[in-house]
C-alpha positions as CSV (number, residue, x, y, z in Angstrom):
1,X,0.0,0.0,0.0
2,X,3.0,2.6,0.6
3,X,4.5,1.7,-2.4
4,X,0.9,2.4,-4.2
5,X,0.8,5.8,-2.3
6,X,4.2,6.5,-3.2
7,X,3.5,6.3,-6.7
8,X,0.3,8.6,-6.7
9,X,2.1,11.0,-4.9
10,X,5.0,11.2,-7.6
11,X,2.7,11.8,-10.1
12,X,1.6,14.7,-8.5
13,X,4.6,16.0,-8.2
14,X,5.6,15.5,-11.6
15,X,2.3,17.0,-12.7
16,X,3.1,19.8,-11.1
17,X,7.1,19.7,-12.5
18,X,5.9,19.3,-16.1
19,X,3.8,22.2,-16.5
20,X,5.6,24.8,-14.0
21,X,6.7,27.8,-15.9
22,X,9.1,30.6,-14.7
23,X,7.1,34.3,-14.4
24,X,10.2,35.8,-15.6
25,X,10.0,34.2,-19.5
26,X,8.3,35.8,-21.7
27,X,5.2,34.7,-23.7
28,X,7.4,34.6,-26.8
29,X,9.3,31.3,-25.3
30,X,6.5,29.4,-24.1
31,X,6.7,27.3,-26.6
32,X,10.5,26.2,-26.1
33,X,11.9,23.7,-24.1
34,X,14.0,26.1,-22.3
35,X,10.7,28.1,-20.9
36,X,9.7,24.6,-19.1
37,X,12.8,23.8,-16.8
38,X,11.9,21.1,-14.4
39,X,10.4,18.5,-17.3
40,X,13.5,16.2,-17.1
41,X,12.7,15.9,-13.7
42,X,9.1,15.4,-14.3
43,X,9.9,12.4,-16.7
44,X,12.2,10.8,-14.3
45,X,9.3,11.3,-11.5
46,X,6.8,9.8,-14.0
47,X,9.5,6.6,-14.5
48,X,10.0,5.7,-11.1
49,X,6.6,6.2,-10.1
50,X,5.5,3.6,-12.8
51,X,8.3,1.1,-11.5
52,X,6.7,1.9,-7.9
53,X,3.1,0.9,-9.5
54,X,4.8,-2.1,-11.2
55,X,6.3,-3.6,-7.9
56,X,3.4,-2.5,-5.8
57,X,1.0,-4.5,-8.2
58,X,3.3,-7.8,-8.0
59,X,3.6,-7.7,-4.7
60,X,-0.2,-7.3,-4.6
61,X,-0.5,-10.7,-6.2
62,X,2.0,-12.6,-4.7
63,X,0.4,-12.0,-1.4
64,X,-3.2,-12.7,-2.8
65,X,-2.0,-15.8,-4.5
66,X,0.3,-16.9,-0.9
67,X,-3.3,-16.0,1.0
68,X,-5.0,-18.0,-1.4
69,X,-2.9,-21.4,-0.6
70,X,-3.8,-21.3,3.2
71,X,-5.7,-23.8,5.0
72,X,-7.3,-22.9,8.0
């Protein structure tokens, strides 16, 4: 469940990375990559949150499968 949370919250973060733009810049470079500075990061956010999403959901079914194989 952390790792899930984890995950979500990255996300926001990178949301938040990926469209944050300096007040300084002009309107004439909004549409460079140099007027959006914190996108790398955003993309490396987005990355490791998936891999957190990707071990979060097999360790989801190992435990289901494990709880699934006990006899009471």
């Amino acid at each position: 469940m952390c790792l899930l949370v984890m995950a979500i919250a990255l996300f926001v973060v990178s949301v938040f990375f990926y469209s944050y733009q300096p007040a300084s810049e002009g309107l004439y470079l909004s549409a460079s990559l140099g007027s959006y500075p914190y996108r790398v990061y955003a993309i490396m956010f987005v990355g490791f949150g998936s891999v957190l999403m990707l071990a979060a959901s097999v360790s989801y079914s190992k435990r289901n499968k494990n709880l699934g194989h006990k006899t009471y």
